[in-house]
C-alpha positions as CSV (number, residue, x, y, z in Angstrom):
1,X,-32.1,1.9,-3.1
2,X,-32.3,2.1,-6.6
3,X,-29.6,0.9,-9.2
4,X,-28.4,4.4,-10.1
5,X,-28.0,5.4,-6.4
6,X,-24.7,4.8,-5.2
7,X,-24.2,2.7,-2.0
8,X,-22.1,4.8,1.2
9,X,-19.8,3.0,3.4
10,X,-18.9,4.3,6.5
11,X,-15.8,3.8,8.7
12,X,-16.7,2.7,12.3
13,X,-16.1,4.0,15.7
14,X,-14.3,2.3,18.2
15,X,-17.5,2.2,20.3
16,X,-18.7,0.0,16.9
17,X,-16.6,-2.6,16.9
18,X,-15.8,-5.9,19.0
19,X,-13.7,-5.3,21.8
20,X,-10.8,-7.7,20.2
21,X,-10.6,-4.8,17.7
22,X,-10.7,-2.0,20.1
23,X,-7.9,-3.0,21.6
24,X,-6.3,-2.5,18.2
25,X,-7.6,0.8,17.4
26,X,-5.8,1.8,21.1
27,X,-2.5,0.2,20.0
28,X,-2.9,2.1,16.6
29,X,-3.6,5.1,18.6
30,X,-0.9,4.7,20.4
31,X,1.9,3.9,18.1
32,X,0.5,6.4,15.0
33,X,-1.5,8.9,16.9
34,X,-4.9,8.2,15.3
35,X,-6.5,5.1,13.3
36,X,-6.6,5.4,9.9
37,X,-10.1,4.7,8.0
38,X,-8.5,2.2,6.2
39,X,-7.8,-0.1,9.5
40,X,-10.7,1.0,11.2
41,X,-12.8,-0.1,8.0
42,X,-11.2,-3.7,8.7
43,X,-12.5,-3.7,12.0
44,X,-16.4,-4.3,10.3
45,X,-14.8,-8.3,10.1
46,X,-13.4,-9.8,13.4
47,X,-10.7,-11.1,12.1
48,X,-9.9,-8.8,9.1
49,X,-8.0,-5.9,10.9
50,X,-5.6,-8.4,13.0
51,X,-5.2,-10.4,9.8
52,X,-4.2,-7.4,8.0
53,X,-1.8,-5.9,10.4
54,X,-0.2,-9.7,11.0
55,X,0.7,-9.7,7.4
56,X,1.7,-5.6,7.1
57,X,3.9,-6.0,9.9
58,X,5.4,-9.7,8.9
59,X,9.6,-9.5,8.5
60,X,10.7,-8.8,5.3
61,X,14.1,-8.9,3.6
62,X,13.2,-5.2,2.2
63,X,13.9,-2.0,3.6
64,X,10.9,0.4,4.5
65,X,11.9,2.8,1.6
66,X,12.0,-0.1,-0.9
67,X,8.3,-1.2,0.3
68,X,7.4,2.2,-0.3
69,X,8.2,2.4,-3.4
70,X,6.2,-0.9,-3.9
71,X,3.4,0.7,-2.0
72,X,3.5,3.5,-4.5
73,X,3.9,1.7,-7.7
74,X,0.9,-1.0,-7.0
75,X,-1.4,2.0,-5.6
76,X,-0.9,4.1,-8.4
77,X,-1.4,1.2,-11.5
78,X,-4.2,0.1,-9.2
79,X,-5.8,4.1,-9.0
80,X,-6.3,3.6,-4.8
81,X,-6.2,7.4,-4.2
82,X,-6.3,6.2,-0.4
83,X,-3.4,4.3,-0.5
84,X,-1.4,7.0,-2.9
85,X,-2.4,9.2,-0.3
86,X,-0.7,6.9,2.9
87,X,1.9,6.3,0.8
88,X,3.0,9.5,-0.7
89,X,2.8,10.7,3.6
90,X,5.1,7.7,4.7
91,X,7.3,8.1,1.7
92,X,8.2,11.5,2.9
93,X,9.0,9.9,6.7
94,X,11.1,7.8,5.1
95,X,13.5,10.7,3.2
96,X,11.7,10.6,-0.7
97,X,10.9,14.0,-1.6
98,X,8.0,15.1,-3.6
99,X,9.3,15.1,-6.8
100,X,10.5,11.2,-5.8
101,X,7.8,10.1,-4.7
102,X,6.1,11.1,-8.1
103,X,8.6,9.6,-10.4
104,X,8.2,6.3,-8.5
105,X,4.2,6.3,-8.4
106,X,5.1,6.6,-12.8
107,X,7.2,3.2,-12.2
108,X,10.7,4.5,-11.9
109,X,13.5,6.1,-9.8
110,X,15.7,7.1,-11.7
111,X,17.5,9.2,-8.7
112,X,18.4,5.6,-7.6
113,X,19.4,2.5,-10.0
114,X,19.1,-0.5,-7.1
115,X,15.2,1.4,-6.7
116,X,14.7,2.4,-10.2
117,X,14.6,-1.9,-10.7
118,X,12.5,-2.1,-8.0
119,X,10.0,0.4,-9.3
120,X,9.9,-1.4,-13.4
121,X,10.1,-4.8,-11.4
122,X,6.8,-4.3,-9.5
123,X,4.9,-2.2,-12.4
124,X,5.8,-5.2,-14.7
125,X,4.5,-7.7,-12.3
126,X,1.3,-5.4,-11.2
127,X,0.6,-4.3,-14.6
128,X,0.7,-8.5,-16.0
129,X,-0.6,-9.6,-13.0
130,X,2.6,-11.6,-11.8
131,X,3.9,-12.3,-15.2
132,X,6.6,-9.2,-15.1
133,X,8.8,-9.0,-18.4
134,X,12.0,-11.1,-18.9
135,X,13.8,-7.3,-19.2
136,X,12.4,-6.1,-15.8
137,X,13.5,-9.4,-13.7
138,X,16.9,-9.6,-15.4
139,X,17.4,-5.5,-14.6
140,X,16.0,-6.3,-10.7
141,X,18.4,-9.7,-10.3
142,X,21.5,-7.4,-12.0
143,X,20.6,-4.7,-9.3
144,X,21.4,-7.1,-6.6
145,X,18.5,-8.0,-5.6
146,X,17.4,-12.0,-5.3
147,X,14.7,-14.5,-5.0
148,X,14.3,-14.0,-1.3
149,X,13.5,-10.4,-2.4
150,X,11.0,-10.8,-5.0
151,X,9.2,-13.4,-3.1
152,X,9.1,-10.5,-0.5
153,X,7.9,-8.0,-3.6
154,X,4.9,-10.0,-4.2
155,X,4.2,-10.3,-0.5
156,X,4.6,-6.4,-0.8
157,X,2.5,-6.2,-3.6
158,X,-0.8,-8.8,-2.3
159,X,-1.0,-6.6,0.9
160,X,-1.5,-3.3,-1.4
161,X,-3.7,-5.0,-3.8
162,X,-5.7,-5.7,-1.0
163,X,-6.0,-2.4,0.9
164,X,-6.4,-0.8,-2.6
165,X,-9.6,-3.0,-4.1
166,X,-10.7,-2.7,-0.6
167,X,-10.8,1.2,-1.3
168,X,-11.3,1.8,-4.6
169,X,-15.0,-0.8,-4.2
170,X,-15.7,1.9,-1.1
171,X,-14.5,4.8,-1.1
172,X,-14.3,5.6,2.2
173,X,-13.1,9.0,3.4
174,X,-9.1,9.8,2.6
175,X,-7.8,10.4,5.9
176,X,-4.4,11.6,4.9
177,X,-3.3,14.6,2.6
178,X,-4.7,13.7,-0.5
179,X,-2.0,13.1,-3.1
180,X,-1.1,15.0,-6.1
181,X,-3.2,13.2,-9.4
182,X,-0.8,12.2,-12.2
């Protein structure tokens, strides 16, 4: 391979991978109906794709729409069209609409004031990697939120970072309807 010709990664099979992650593609096949390329592209490490679903399915003080909207403001600054794609799907499953779901990938929500902090809060803290503005903490606190929650945010926030570099350095085929650019 030359320098200018650009490397292809490819998503396994479950015949392709160990059998401790086959056993997870079944479960992910049977609780979501397929395996996402994402998680199947895990499954290349042995201990990546249990490692990854430990920490995705941890318990958090935050409500699945509020990790959406965490998921779709760190995806978006972070340009994972993969994870905008996921994100946008289970932000509809979990009552956003369309035109929601594209305010919040802009950093905001302003249709809700408690989410609309949420939203500034993480884009501060993605955009200035962790160092979010004096304004945007004071406007999450004064929303009600507390330091149980943002602890949680960043959680939030280090599990999208990772599925989005993890994307963005392959590529790998968008499995979900592909967002909407903005």
């Amino acid at each position: 391979m030359t320098t200018t010709e650009k490397r292809t990664y490819t998503v396994p099979t479950r015949a392709e991978v160990s059998a401790n992650n086959q056993g997870m593609f079944d479960n992910l096949q049977k609780s979501l109906g397929f395996v996402p390329n994402l998680y199947a592209y895990f499954a290349k490490n042995e201990t990546a794709l249990g490692d990854y679903l430990t920490l995705q399915n941890r318990k958090s003080t935050l409500r699945a729409k509020e990790r959406e909207v965490i998921n779709l403001v760190t995806s978006q600054i972070n340009g994972c069209r993969y994870c905008q794609s996921a994100h946008t799907a289970l932000g509809k499953m979990n009552g956003f609409s369309e035109e929601q779901i594209l305010e919040i990938r802009k950093g905001s929500a302003g249709f809700d004031s408690k989410l609309d902090a949420l939203a500034k809060f993480t884009a501060s803290a993605v955009e200035n990697r962790g160092r979010a503005t004096e304004e945007s903490k004071d406007a999450f606190f004064a929303a009600g939120y507390d330091e149980a929650n943002m602890i949680d945010v960043i959680i939030v926030v280090g599990d999208k970072i990772i599925s989005n570099y993890l994307h963005n350095l392959t590529e790998f085929d968008i499995d979900f309807p592909v967002a909407e650019k903005i």
